[in-house]
N, C-alpha and C positions, 0 to 999 in steps of 0.2 A: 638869474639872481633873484627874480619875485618869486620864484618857485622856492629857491632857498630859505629864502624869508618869512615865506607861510609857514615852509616844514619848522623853521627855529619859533614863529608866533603858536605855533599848534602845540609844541613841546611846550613852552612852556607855561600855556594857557593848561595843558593837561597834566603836567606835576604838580601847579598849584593848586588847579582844582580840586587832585584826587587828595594831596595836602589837606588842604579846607576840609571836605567832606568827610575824613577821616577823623580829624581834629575835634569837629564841631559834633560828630557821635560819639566821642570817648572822652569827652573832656567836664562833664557833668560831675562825674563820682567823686571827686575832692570839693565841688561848691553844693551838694545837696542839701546838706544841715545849715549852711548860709545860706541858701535859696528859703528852705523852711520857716525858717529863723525869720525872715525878711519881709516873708510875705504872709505867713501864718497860716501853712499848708498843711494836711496832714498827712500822713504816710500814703494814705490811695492817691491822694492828688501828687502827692511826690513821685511816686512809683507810675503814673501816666506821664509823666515830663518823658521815659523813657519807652513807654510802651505804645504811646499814640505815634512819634519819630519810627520806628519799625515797624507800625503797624501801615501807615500812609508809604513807606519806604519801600517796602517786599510788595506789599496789595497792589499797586498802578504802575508800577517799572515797567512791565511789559504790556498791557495795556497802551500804555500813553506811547512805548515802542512805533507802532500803528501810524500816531499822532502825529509827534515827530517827524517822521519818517516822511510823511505827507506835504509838510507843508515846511520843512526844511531841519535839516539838522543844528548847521551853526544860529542862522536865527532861534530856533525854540533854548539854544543854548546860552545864548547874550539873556535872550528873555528871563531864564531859570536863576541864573546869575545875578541880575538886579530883583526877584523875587526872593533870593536865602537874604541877599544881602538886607532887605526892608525887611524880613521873618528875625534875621541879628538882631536888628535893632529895638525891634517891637521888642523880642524878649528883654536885653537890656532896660528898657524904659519900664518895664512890668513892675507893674501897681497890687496887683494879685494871682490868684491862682490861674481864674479863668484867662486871663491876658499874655500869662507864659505859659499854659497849655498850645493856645489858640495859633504862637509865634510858631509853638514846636510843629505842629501838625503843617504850615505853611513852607518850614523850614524842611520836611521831611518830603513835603510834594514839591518843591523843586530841584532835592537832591537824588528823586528817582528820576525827573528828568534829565537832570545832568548825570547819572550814569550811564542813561540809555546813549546819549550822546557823544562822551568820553570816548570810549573804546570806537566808536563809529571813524570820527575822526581825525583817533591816531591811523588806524589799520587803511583808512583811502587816504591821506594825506601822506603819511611815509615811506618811501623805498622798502622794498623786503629785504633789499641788504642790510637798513638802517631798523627797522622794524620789532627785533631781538633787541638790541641797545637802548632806543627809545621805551618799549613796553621795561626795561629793565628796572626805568629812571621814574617813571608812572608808579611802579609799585614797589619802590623803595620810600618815594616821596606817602604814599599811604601807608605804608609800616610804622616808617618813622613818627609819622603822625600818631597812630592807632598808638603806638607803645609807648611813645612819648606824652601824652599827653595828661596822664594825670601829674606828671613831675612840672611843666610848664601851665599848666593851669593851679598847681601847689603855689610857684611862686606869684603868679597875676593874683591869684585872691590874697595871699599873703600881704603883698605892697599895696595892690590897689585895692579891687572886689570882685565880686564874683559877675557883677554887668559888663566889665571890661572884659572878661571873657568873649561874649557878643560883641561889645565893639570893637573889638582889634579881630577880631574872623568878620566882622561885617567891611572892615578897612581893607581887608588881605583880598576881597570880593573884587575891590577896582583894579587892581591888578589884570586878573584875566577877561574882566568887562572891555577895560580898554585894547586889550590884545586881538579879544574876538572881533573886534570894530575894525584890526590894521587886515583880518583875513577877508579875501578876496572872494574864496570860492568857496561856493553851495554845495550841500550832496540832499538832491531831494530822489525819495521812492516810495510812486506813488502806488498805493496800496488802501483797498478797499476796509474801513472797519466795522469790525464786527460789534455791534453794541450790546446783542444780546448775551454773548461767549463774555464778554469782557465784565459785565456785569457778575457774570458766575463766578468767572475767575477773582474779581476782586471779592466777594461774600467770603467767597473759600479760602483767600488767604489772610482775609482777617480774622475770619474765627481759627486757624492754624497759629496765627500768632499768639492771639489773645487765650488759647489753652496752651501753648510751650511755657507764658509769662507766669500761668497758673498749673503747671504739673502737679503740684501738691495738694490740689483741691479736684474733686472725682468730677466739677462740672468743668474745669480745663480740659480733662481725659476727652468728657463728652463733645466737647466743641472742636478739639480733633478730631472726633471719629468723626461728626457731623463735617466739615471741613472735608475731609476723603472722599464722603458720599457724593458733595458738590463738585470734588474733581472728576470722580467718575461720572457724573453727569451732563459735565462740560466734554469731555473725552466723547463722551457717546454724541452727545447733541454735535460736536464739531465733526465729525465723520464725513457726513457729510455734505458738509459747507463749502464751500468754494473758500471761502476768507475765513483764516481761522484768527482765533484773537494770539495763538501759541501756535506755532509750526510744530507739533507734538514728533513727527517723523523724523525732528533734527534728532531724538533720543535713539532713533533704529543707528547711527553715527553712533556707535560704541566709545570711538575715541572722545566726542563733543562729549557724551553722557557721564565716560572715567573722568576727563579733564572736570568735567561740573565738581562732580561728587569729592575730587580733590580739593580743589577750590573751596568746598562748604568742610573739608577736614582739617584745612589750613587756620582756616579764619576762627572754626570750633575751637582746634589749639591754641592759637598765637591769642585771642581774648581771653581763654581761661585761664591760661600760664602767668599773663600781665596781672593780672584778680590776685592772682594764687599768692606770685610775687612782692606785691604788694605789699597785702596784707600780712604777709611773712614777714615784711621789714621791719614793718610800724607795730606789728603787734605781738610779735614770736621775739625775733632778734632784739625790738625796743631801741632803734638806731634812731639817731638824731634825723630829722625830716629831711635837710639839703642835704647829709650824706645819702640818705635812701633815695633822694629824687638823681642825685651822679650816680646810684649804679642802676637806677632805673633806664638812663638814658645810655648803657652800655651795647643792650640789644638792637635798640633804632640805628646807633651810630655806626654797626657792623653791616646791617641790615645796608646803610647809605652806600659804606663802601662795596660791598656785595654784587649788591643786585645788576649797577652797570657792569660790572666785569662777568655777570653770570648772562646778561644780555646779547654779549659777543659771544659767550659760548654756544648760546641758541644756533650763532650761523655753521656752527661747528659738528654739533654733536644733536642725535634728537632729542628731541625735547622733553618725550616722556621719563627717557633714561634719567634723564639728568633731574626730571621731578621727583622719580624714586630716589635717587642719589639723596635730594634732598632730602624727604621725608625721612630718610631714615635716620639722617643727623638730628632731622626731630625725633624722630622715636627715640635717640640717644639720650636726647637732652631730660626727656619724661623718664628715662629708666635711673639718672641723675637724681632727679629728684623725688622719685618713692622712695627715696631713703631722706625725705627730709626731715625728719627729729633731728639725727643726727650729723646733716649734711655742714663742715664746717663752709665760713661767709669763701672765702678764695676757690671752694669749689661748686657755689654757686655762680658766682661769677664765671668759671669756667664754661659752667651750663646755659649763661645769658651770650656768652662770646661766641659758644656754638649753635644757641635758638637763633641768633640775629645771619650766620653764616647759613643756616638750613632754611630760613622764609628767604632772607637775600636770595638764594637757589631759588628757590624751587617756584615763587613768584612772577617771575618774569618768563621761563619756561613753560609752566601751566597755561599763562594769560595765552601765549605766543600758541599752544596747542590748539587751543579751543580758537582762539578766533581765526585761525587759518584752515581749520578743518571741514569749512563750510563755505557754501557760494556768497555772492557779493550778496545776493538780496535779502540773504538771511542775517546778515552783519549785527543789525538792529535789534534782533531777536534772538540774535548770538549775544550781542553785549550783557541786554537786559537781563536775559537769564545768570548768564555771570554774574553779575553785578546779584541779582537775588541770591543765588546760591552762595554766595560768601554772607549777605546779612543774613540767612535763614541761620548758617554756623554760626554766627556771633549771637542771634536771640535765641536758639536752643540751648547755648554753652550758659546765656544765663539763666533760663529755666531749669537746666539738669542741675545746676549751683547752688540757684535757691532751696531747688527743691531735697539734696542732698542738705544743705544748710538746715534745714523745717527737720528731717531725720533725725539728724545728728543732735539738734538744740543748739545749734550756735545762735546766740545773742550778743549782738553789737555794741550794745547799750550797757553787757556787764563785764567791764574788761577783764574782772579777777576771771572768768570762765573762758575768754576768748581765744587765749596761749591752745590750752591742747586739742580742743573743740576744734580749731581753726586747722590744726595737723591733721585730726585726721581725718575731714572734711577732705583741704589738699590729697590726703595719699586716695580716696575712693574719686576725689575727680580727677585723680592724674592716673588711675587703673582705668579710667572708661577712656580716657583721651591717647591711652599706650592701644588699645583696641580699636578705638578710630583710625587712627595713624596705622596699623597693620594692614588693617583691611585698605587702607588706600596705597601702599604699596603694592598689597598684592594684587590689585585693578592696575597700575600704574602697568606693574612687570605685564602681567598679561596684554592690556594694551598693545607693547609693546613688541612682543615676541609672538601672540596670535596674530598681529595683524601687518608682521612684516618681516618675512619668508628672510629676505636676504640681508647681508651680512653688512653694519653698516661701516663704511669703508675710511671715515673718519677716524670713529673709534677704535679702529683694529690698527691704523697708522698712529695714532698715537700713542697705543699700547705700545707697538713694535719702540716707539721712541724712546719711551722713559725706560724697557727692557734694554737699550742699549746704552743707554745715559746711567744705569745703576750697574 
């Protein structure tokens, strides 16, 4: 029965948190001009509320992996939890610029801890029978978040402001603080750190960030190249290390390396689609705001019911099959909308009821690939990497946006120009996001049919089923 009780405190210490963390990254875009407004910020100080949070978020995930990992998983996790929750609040209470930067960057270093953490331990704490179901329920609980949240931070600034924002995510905090107090058990592994790797690593994926945030300008170009050169120098100087800061060999694991690169195709789509969507409602179609924020919440709420029934199917079927299955209802849904000049509102909808059925898929099968594709020791540096490779697709998706936007000449600020600018903005980022999505099925299919000879016996029975059921 205490065994039971930890696997029920660990669920739902880990839907709320992946909740939280998802909410409190995507929930800025409707209070920015009240942030500005408030504080009397200016557009670069605006634009770092978002790009210091990714920057601190992707740079020390796996790094502090290590950390973690050393000196306890659930501890470092309690800890990270009562540090977002006081980074909440600080922002709320923010007097100026310097004050809600300072929150973000705090808020962003303990949300890469609690990534690293997360996936650790659902995957020791749950049954592998239960394991599909639970990882199902995790990343529905972040979908719904991620997609949800400029509709429910619409209405918090509406009634209230934009600091309750902060303090109802810094409230939602005690929730899994007091949960991780009722768990009993430790996962510690101890593992040597590298300080000098880990230094490289973090330079390199801060300057990778901070040139995706700036694609539009030739010294972002350069601060990625320059960012490469540091990978490959970290790559070389770890060779031969004993302790590396990155198990770089989990990548020779084909399947861990496809499952990543999905992973960073999923998260690329499902934040640009939300962007896309959006701004279609409020500024294309010209829909009243609460109508727009109900069919915003269309996607999350399919996404809800989705994900745990696609979780069961994990013990059914494998997992990469049923990734591609998925993506390709995304790729659906993107061939829906390159026709949106003229896509009428019922067959956008159609297209949110199928985006939310295709991340529901394909979410909980991906997460379920990659974290079981590898030994227990690597778990930590299986997470972390997950956990990056989904924010690197969300900061690239808004880099290639921006910087499609800076082409085109979309401007915000003059709405008589924003209607068609803003079309066909969407139809070039919905042609690179139909290409992402390709190329990640056809990694998905190969995954699966290179790396597994025989026939799977599942699938072929329940083909035989519905062949004699029709």
């Amino acid at each position: 029965m205490d065994n039971k009780n930890e696997n029920r405190y660990v669920i739902i210490i880990a839907v709320m948190t992946q909740f939280i963390a998802a909410f409190v990254g995507n929930m800025l875009t409707i209070a920015l001009k009240d942030i500005q407004h408030d504080l009397c910020m200016s557009i670069t100080e605006l634009n770092l509320l978002s790009i210091v949070y990714y920057i601190i978020l992707i740079s020390i995930s796996i790094p502090l992996s290590k950390f973690i990992s050393n000196y306890g998983i659930k501890r470092y996790f309690k800890i990270n939890l009562v540090i977002l929750a006081i980074g909440l609040v600080l922002s709320g209470l923010s007097v100026n610029s310097i004050m809600i930067i300072s929150s973000r960057i705090i808020q962003g270093f303990s949300f890469a801890g609690l990534a690293v953490s997360l996936y650790v331990m659902v995957v020791k704490q749950i049954p592998d029978d239960r394991l599909g179901p639970v990882l199902g329920m995790v990343s529905s609980a972040g979908y719904l978040a991620m997609t949800s949240a400029p509709a429910i931070a619409g209405v918090i600034v509406s009634f209230l402001n934009w600091r309750f924002l902060f303090y109802i995510s810094a409230v939602l905090c005690l929730v899994p603080i007091f949960m991780t107090g009722k768990v009993k058990t430790e996962w510690i592994d101890k593992k040597t750190i590298n300080y000098k790797g880990s230094i490289l690593y973090i330079f390199s994926m801060v300057l990778l960030v901070i040139g995706f945030f700036n694609l539009n300008m030739f010294w972002g170009l350069a601060l990625i190249a320059v960012s490469q050169i540091l990978l490959v120098i970290l790559v070389k100087y770890e060779k031969n290390q004993q302790n590396k800061t990155f198990n770089f060999t989990l990548l020779k694991n084909r399947n861990y390396t496809i499952g990543n690169i999905a992973a960073f195709a999923s998260y690329y789509i499902t934040h640009v689609l939300t962007y896309i969507i959006t701004l279609y409602l409020l500024y294309v179609v010209d829909i009243d705001a609460s109508i727009g924020g109900l069919i915003l919440l269309i996607t999350p709420i399919v996404m809800v019911v989705t994900s745990p029934i696609a979780g069961q199917l994990t013990n059914r079927f494998d997992t990469r099959s049923l990734s591609a299955v998925a993506m390709t209802i995304i790729l659906a849904v993107l061939i829906i909308l390159i026709f949106i000049r003229t896509l009428p509102i019922e067959l956008l909808i159609v297209a949110m009821i199928l985006q939310g059925i295709g991340h529901g898929i394909f979410s909980p099968s991906n997460n379920k690939n990659v974290l079981t594709c590898v030994d227990d020791d690597d778990l930590a540096d299986t997470s972390a990497f997950l956990s990056t490779s989904k924010d690197m697709g969300r900061t690239i998706s808004i880099g290639v946006f921006n910087t499609i936007c800076m082409v085109v000449g979309l401007n915000m600020d003059n709405p008589s120009l924003v209607g068609d600018n803003m079309l066909t903005v969407s139809e070039i980022t919905i042609f690179i996001s139909i290409f992402v999505a390709v190329i990640s099925i056809v990694l998905l299919i190969y995954s699966k049919h290179a790396f597994e000879e025989k026939i799977n016996l599942n699938i072929l029975n329940f083909l035989k089923t519905m062949v004699k059921r029709s």
